[in-house]
C-alpha positions, 0 to 999 in steps of 0.5 A: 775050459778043456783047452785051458787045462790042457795047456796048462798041463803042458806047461807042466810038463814040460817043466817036469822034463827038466827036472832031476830024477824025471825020465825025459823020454816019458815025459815027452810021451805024455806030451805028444798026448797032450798034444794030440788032446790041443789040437782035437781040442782046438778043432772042437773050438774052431781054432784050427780047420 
């Protein structure tokens, strides 16, 4: 579920960074922290070794 809503959140923002008005050096990082959240994430699950 965690893994999900992550994703889901990065879907989001990398939508936003394209957007008018949004800093794209702020949303990218927020991005690398949402990264670094899927791959512990993907760890916790066993998806990644």
């Amino acid at each position: 579920m965690r893994y999900l809503s992550l994703k889901a959140a990065q879907k989001e923002l990398l939508a936003a960074r394209r957007e008018p008005g949004v800093d794209p050096t702020i949303a990218d990082e927020l991005l690398n922290g949402v990264d670094r959240m899927l791959i512990a994430a993907a760890q916790d699950m066993k998806l990644l070794k």
